[in-house]
Backbone as a chain_set.jsonl record, in Angstrom:
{"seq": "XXXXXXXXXXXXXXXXXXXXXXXXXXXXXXXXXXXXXXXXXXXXXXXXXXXXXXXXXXXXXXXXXXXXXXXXXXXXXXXXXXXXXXXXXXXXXXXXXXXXXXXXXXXXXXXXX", "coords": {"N": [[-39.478, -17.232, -66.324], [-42.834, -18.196, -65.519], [-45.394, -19.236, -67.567], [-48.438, -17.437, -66.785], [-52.098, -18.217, -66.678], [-54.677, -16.304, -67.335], [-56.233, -14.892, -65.025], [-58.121, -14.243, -62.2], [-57.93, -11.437, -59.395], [-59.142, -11.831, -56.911], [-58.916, -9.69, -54.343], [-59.989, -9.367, -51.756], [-60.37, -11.937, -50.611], [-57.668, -12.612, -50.498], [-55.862, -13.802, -47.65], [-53.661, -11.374, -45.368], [-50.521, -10.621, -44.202], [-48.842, -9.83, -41.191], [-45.842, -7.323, -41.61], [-43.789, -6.322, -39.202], [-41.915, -3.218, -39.217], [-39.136, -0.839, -38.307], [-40.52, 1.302, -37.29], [-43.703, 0.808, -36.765], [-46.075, -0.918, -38.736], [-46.492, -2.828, -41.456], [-48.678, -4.607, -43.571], [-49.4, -7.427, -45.783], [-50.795, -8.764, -48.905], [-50.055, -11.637, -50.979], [-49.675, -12.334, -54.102], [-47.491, -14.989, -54.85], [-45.783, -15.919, -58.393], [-43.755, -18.138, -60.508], [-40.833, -16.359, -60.504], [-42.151, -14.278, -59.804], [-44.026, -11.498, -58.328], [-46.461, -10.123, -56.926], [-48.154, -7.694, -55.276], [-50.742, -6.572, -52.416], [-49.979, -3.5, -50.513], [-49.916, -2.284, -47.32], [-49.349, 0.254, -45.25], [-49.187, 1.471, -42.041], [-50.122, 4.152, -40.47], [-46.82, 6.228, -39.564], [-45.104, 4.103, -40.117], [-41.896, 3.047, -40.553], [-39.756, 1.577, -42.872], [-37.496, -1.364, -41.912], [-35.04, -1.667, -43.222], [-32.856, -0.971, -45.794], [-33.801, -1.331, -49.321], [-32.59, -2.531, -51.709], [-33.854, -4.034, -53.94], [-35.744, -4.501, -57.405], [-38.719, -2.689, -58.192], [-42.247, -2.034, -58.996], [-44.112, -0.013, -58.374], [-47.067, 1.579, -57.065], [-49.49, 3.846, -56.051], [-51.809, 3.459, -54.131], [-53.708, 4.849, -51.978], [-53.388, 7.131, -49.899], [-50.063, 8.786, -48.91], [-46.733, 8.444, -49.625], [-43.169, 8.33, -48.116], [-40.267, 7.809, -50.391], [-37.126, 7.228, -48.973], [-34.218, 7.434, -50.193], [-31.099, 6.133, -49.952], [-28.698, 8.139, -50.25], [-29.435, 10.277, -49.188], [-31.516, 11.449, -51.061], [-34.919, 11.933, -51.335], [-38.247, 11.038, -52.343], [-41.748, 12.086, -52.777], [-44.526, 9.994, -53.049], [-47.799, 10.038, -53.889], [-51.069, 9.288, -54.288], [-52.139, 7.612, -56.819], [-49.948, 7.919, -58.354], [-46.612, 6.373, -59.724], [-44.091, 4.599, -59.313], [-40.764, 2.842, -60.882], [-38.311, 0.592, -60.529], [-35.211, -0.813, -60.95], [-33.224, -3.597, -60.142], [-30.777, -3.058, -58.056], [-30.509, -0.584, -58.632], [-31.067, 1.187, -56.676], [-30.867, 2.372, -53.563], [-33.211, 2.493, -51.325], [-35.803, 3.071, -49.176], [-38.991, 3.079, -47.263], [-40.89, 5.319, -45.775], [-43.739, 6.479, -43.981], [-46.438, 9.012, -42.745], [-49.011, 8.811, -42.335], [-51.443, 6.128, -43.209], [-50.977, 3.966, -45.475], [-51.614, 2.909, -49.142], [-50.514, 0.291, -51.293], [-49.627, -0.697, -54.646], [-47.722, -3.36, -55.564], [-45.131, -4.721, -57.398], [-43.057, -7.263, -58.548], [-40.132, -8.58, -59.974], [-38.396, -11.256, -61.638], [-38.081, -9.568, -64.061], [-37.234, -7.88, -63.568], [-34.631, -7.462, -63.092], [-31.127, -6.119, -63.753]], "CA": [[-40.72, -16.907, -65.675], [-43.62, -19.062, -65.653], [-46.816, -18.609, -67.809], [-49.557, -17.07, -65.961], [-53.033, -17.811, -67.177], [-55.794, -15.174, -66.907], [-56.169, -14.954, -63.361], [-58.769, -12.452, -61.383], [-57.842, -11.896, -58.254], [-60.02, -10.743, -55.339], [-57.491, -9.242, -52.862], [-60.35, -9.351, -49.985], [-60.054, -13.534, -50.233], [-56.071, -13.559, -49.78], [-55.213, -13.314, -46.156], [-52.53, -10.041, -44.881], [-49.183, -11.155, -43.14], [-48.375, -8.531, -40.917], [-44.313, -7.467, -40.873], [-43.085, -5.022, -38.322], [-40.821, -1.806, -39.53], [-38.355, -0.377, -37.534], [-41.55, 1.673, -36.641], [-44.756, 0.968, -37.231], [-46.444, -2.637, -39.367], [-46.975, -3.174, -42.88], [-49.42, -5.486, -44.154], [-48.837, -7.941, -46.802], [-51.381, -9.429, -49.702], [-49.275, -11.67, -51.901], [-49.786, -13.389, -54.891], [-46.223, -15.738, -56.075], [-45.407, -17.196, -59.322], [-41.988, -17.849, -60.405], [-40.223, -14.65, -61.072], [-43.055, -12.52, -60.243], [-44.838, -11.279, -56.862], [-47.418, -9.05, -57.068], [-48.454, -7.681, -53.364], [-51.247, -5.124, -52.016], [-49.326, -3.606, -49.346], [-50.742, -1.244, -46.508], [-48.51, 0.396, -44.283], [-49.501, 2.458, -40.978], [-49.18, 5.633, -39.716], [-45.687, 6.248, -38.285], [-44.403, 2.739, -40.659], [-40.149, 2.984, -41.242], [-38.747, -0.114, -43.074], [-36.351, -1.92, -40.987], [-33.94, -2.182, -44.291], [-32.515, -0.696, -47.032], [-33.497, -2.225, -49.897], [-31.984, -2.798, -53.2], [-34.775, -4.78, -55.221], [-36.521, -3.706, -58.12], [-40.161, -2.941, -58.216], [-42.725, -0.956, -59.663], [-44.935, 0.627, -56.961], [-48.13, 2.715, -58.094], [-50.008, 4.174, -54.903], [-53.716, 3.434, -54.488], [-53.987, 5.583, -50.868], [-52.515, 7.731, -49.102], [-49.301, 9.08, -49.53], [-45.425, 7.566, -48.764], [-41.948, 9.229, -49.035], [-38.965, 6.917, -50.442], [-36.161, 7.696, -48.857], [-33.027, 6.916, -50.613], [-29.509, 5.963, -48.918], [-27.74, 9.298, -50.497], [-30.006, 11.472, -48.742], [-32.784, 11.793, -51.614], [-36.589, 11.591, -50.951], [-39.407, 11.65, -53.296], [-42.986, 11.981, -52.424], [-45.131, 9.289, -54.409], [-49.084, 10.335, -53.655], [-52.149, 8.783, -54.571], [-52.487, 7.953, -58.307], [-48.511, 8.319, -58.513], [-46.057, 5.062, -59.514], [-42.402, 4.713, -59.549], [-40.234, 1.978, -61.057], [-36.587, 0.585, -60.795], [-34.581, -1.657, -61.423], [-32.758, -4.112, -59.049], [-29.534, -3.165, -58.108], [-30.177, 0.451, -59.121], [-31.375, 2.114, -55.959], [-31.107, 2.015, -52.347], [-34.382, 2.873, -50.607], [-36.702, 2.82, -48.309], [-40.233, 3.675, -47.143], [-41.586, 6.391, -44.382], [-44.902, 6.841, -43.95], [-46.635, 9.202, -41.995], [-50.313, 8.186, -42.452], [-51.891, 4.808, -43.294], [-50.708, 4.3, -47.211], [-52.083, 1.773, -49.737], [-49.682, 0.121, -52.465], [-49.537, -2.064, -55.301], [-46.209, -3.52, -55.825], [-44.805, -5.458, -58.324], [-41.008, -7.734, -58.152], [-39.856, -10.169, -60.128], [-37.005, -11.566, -62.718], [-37.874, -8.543, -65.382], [-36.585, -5.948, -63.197], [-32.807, -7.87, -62.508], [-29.916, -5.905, -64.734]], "C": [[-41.799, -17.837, -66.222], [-44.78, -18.182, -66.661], [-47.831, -18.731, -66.736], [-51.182, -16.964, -66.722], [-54.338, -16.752, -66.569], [-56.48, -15.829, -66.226], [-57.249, -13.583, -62.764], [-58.495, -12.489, -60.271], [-58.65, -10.583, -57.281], [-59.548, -10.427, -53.968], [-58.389, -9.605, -51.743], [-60.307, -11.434, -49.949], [-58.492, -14.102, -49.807], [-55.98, -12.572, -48.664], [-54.058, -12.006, -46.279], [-51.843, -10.833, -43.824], [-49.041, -9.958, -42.976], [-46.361, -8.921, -40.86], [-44.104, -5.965, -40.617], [-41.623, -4.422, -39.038], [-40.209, -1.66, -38.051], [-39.376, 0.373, -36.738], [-42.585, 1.434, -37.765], [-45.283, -0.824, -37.889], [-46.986, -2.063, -40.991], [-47.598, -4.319, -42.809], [-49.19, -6.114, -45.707], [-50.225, -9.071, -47.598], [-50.471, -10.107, -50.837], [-49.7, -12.833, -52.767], [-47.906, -13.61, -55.901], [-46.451, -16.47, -56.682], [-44.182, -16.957, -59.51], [-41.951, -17.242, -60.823], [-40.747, -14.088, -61.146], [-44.054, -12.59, -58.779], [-45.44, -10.002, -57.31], [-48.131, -9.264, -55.267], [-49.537, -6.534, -53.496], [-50.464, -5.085, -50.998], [-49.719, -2.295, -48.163], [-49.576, -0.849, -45.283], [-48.928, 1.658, -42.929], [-49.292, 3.155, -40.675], [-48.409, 5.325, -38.931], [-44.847, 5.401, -38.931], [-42.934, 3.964, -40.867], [-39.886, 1.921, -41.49], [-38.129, -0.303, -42.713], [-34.781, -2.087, -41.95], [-33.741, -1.74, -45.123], [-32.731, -1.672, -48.321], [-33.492, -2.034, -51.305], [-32.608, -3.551, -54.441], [-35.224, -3.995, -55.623], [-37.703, -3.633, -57.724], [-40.901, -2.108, -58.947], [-44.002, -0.751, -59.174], [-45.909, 1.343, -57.312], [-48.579, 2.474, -56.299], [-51.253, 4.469, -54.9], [-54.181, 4.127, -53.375], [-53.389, 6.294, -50.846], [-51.503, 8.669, -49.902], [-47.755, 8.131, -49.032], [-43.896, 8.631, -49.202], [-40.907, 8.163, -49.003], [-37.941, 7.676, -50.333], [-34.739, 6.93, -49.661], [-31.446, 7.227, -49.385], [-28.382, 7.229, -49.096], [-28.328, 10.226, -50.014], [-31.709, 11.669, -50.008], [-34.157, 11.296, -51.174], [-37.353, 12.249, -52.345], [-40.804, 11.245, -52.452], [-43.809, 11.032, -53.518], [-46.611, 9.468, -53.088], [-50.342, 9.398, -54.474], [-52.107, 8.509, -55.915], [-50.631, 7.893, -59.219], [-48.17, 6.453, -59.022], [-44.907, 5.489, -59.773], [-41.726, 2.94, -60.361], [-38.916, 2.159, -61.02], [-36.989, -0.71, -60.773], [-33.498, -2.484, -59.946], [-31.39, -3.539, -59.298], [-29.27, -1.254, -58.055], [-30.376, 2.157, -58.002], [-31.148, 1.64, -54.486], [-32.133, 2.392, -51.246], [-35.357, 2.332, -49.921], [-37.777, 3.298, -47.621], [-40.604, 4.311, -46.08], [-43.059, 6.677, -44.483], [-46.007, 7.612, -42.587], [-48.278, 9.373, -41.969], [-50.329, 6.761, -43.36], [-52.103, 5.376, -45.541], [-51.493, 2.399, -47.428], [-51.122, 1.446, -50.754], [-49.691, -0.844, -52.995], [-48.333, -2.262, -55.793], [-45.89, -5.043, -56.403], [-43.05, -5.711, -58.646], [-41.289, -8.556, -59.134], [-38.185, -10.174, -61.135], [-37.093, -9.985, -63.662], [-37.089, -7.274, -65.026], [-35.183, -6.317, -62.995], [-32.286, -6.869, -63.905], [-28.93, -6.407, -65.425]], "O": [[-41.661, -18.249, -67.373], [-45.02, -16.976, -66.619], [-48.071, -19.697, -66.012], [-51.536, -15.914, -67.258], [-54.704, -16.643, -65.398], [-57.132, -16.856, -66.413], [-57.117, -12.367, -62.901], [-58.711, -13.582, -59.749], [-58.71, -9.369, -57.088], [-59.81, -10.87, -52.85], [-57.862, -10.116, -50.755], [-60.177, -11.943, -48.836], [-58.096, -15.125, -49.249], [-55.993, -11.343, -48.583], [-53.645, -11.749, -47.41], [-52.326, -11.48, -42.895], [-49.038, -9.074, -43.832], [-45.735, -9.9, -40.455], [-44.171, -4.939, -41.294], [-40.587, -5.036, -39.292], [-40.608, -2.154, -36.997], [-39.29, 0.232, -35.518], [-42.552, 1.648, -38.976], [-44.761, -1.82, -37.386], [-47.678, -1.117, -41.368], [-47.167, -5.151, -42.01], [-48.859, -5.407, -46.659], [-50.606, -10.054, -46.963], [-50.056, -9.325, -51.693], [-49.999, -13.963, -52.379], [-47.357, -13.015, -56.828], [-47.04, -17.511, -56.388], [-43.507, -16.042, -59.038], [-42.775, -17.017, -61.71], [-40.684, -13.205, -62.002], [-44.643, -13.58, -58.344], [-44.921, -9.079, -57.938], [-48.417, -10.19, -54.508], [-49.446, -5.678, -54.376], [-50.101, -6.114, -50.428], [-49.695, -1.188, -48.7], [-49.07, -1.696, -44.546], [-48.845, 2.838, -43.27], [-48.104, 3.293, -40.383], [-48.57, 4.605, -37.946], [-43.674, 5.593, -38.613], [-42.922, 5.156, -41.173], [-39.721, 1.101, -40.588], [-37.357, 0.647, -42.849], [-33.711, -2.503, -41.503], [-34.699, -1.998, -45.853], [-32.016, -2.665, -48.451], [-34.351, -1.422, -51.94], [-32.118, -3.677, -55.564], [-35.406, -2.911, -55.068], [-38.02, -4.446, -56.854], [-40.259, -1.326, -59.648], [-44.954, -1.383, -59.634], [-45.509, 2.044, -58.242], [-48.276, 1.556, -55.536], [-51.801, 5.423, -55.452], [-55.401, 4.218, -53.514], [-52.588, 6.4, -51.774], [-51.714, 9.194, -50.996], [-47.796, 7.258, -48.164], [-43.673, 9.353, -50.174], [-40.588, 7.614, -47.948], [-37.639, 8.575, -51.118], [-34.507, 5.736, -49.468], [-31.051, 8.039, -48.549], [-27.417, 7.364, -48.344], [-27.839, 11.312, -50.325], [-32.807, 12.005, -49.566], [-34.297, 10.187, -50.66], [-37.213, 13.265, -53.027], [-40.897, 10.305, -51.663], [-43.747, 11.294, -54.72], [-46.564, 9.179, -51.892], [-49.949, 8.848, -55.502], [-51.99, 9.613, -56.446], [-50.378, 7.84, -60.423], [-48.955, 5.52, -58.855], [-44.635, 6.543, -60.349], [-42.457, 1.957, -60.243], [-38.294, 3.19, -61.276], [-38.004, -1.401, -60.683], [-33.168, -1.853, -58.942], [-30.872, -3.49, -60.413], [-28.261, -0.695, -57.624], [-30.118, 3.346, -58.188], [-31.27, 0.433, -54.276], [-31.63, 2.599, -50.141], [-35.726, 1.168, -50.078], [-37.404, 4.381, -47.17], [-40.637, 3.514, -45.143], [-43.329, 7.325, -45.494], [-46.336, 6.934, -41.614], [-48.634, 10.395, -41.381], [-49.389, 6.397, -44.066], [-52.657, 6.169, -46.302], [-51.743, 1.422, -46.721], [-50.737, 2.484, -51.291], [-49.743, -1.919, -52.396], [-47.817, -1.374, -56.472], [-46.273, -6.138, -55.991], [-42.152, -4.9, -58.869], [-42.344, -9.172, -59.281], [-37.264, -9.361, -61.215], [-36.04, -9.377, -63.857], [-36.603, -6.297, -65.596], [-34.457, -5.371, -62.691], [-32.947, -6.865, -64.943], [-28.213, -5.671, -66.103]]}, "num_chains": 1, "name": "protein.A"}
């Protein structure tokens, strides 16, 4: 992983890529360095991720609310103020949202097994 020098970043100056869910659009703020993405991510009432997915991250929830569904049937509710972390490899899940959520989400090399 690269060094990162002290950096401020003013989310309203980086542009939002929208990507369409199975239902619904997420919005995407991203700052990459190697082995590390840090995103705001906004997802719309009604959003379903189009994908199961198996990366790590470590998600804290600045709106709203969201429920991660997992591939064995489990769901957790993560609410306002809430964060979760894993590990790559270690989960299979994916996001539902049935109001307009806010999230800060964090990938990179530290979370591989």
């Amino acid at each position: 992983m690269s060094k990162i020098p002290f950096l401020l970043m003013d989310w309203t100056k980086i542009p939002k890529e929208e990507h369409k869910g199975a239902t619904g659009n997420s919005f995407w703020q991203t700052l990459q360095y190697e082995g590390l993405r840090v995103r705001i991510v906004e997802y719309s009432a009604g959003y379903l991720a189009d994908h199961w997915c198996k990366k790590g991250h470590i998600v804290h929830c600045l709106e709203g609310e969201v429920i991660n569904e997992h591939e064995n049937g489990e769901k957790n509710l993560l609410k306002a103020g809430m964060t979760y972390i894993v590990s790559d490899e270690m989960s299979s899940h994916r996001s539902v949202a049935s109001e307009n959520v806010k999230l800060l989400i964090i990938d990179g090399d530290f979370l591989k097994r």
